[in-house]
C-alpha positions as CSV (number, residue, x, y, z in Angstrom):
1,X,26.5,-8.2,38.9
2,X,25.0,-11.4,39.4
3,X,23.6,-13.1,35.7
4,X,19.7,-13.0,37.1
5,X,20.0,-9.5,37.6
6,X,22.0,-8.7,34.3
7,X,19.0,-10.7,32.7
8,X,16.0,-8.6,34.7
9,X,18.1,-5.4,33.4
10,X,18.0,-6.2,29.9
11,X,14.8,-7.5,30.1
12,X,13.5,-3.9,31.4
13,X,15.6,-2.2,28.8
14,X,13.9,-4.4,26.1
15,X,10.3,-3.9,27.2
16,X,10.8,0.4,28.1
17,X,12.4,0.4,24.5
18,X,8.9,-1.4,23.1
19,X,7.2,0.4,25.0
20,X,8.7,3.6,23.3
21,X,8.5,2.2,19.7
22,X,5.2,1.7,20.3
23,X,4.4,4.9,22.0
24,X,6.4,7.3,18.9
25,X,5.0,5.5,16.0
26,X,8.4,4.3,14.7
27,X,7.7,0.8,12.8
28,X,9.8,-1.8,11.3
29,X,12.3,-1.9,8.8
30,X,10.9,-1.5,5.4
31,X,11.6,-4.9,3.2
32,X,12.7,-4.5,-0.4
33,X,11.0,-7.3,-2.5
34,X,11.6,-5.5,-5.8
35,X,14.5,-3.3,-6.2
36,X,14.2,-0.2,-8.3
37,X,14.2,-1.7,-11.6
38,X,13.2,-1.0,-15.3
39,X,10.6,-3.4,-16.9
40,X,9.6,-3.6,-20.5
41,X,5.8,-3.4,-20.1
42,X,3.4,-3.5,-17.3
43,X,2.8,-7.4,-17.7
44,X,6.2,-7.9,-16.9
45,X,6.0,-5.8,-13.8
46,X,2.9,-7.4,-12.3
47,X,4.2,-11.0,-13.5
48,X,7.3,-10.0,-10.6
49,X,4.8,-8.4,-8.1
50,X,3.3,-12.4,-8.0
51,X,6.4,-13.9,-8.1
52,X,7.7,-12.3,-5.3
53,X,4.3,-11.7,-3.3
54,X,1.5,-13.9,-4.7
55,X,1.6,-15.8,-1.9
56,X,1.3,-12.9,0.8
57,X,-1.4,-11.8,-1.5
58,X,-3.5,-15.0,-0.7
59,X,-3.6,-15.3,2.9
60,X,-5.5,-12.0,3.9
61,X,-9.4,-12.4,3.7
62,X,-10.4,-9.1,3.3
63,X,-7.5,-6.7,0.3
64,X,-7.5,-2.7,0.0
65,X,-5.6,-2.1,-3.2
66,X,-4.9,1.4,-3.1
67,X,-5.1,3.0,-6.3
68,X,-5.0,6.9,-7.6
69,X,-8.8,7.5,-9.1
70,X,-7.2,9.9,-11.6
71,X,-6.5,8.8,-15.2
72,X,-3.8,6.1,-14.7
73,X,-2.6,5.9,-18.4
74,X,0.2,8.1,-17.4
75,X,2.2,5.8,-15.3
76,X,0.8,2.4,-16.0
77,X,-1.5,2.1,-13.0
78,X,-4.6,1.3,-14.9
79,X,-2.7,-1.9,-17.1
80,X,-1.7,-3.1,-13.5
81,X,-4.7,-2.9,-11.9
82,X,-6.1,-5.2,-14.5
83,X,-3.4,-7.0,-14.5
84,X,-3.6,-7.7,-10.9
85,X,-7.0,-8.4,-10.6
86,X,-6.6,-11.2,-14.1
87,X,-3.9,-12.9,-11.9
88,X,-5.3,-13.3,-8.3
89,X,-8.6,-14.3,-10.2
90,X,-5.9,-17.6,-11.2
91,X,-4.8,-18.1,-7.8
92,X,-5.5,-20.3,-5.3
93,X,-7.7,-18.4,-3.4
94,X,-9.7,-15.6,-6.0
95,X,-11.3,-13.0,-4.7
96,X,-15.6,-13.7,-4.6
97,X,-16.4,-10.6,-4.1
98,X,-15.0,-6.7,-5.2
99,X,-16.2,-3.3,-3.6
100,X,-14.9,-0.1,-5.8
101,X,-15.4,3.3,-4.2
102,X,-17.1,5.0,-6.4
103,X,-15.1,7.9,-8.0
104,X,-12.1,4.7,-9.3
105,X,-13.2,3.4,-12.4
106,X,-13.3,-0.4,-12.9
107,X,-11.4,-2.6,-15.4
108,X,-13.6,-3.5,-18.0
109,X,-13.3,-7.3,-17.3
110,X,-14.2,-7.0,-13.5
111,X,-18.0,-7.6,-11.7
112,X,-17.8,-5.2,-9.3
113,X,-20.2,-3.1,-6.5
114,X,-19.9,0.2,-6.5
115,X,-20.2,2.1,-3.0
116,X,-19.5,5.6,-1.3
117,X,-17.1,4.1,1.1
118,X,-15.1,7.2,2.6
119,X,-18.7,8.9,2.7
120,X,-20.3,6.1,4.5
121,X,-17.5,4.2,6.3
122,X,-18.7,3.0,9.4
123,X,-21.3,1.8,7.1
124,X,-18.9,-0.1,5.2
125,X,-17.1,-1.4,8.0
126,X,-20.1,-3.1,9.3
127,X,-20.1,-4.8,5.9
128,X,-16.6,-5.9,6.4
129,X,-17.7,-7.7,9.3
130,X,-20.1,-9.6,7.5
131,X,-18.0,-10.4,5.3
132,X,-15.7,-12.2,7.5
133,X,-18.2,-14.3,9.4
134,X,-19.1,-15.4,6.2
135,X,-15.5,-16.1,5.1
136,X,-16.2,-14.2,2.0
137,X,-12.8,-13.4,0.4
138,X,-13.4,-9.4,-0.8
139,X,-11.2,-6.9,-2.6
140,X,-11.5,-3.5,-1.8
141,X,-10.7,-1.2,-4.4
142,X,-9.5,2.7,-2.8
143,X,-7.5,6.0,-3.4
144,X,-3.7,4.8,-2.3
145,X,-4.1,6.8,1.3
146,X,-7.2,4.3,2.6
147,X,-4.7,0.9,1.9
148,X,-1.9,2.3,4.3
149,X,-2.0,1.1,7.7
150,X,0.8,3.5,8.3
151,X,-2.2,6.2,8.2
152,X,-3.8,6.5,11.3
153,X,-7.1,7.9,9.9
154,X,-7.6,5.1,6.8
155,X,-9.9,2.7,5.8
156,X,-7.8,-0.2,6.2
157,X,-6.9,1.2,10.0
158,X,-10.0,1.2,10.8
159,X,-11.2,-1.7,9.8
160,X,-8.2,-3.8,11.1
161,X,-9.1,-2.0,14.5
162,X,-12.8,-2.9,13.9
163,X,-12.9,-6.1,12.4
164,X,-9.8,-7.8,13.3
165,X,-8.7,-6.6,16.2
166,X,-6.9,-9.4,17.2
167,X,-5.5,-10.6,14.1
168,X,-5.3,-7.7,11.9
169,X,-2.7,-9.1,9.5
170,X,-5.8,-10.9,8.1
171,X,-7.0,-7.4,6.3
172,X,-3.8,-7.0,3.5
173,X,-3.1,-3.8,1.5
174,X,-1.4,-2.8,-1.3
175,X,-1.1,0.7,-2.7
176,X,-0.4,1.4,-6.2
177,X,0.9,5.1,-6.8
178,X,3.2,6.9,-8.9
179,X,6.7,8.8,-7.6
180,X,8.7,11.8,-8.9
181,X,11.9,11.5,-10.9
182,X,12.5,15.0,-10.7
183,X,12.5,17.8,-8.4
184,X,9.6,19.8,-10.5
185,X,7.6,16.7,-10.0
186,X,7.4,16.7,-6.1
187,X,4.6,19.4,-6.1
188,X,2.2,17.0,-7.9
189,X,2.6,14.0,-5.8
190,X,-1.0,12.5,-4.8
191,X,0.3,11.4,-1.1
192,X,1.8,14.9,0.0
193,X,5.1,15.1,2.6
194,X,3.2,17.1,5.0
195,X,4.9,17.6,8.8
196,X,3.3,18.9,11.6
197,X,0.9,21.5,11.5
198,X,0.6,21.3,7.5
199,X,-0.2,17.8,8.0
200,X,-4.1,17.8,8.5
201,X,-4.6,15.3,6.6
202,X,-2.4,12.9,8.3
203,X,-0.6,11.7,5.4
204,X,2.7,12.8,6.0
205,X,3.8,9.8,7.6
206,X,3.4,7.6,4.1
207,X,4.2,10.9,1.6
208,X,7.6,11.3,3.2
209,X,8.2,7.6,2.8
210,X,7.5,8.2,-1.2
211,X,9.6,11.1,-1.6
212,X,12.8,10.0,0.4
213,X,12.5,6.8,-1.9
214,X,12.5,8.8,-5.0
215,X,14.8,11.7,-4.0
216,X,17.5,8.4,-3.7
217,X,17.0,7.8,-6.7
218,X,17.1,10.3,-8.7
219,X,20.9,10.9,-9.9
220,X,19.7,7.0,-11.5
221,X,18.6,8.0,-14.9
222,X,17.2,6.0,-18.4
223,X,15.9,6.5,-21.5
224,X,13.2,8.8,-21.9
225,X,9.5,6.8,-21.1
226,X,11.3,3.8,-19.8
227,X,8.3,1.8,-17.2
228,X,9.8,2.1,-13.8
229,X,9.1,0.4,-10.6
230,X,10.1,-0.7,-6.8
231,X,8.0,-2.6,-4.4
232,X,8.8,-3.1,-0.3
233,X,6.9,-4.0,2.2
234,X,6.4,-2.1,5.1
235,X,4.7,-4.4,7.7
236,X,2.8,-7.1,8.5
237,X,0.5,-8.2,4.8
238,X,1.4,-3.9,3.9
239,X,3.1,-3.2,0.7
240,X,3.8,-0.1,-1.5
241,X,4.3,-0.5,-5.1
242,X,5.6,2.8,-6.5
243,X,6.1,3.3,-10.4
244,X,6.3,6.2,-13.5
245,X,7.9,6.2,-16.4
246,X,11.4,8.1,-17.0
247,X,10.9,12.1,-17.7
248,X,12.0,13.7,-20.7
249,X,14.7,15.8,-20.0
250,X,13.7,19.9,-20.6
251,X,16.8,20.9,-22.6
């Protein structure tokens, strides 16, 4: 075979197999940037979420940070959250402006404006826009599901098919949410594994994601309330940050 025709083959092959990527939903590799890992406290964890993504965390101008609206004390998600929100306020680029759905609670050091954003979401969305022809830099504050891209039916999906179109990597997310370390614990995850028909709410595709992770993980095992935690990124300006504390063992 002659080499211009061995080139227009694999060139076919490469676009029909984009083509079906695209077409099945299958998406990139996820990145690890923080290994499964014990910390001593929370400031330590969020001290290694900047060092390894502070700068990712700058470039979009519009940030959902996904967080669980239910009392966070449990896992640590409400000392990050303020946490987070202390050290981007440092960085380069600070956030001017912060929109909380209403039903999260705030940390106590942040300005914030409070809105009904999955009840009034195109709404919102058209507020997005404003923002960006103002080049307003805005953090969006959201339950875990409305940060995922890998959601079809979330906030940030819709507003990087809205808004930025063309350039969607400039709307960032981040969600925050807590993992099993046991078996018993599956049943209680905020982001169920739902397939197929069970899946109404779409969210299978991100709750499998959680509980493969964890169910990896779990012959792994530390003392009793140890802070646990594991970031990667799972596309363009997307990252999951999952984290508990260790069980008790039941005797």
């Amino acid at each position: 075979m002659k080499n211009w025709q061995i080139l227009t083959a694999l060139g076919v092959f490469s676009l029909v197999t984009c083509g079906m990527l695209y077409l099945f939903g299958f998406s990139p590799k996820p990145i690890s940037k923080i290994p499964f890992h014990q910390f001593e406290n929370s400031e330590g964890l969020v001290n290694s979420l900047f060092e390894v993504i502070g700068t990712d965390l700058q470039e979009p101008l519009i940030f959902f940070l996904g967080i669980d609206p239910a009392d966070p004390t449990e896992v640590m998600i409400g000392e990050v959250y303020a946490k987070f929100w202390s050290n981007s306020q440092q960085s380069a680029q600070p956030f001017k402006a912060v929109v909380i759905e209403q039903n999260i609670r705030a940390a106590s050091e942040m300005q914030v404006e409070r809105f009904p954003i999955n009840k009034e979401r195109e709404r919102f969305v058209e507020g997005l826009k404003t923002a960006e022809k103002k080049e307003v830099r805005l953090l969006v504050i959201v339950p875990p599901m409305e940060a995922s891209p890998k959601l079809p039916n979330s906030l940030i999906s819709l507003a990087r098919k809205s808004v930025y179109l063309s350039n969607p990597e400039k709307i960032g997310g981040l969600v925050v949410t807590k993992f099993p370390r046991l078996r018993r614990e599956e049943e209680f995850s905020s982001i169920p594994c739902n397939t197929g028909e069970e899946d109404l709410g779409q969210t299978g595709n991100l709750g499998c994601y959680i509980l493969q992770k964890a169910r990896f993980l779990y012959r792994k095992k530390f003392p009793a309330g140890t802070p646990l935690a594991l970031l990667d990124q799972l596309g363009p300006e997307e990252f999951i940050l999952l984290l508990t504390r260790e069980p008790k063992l039941e005797p």
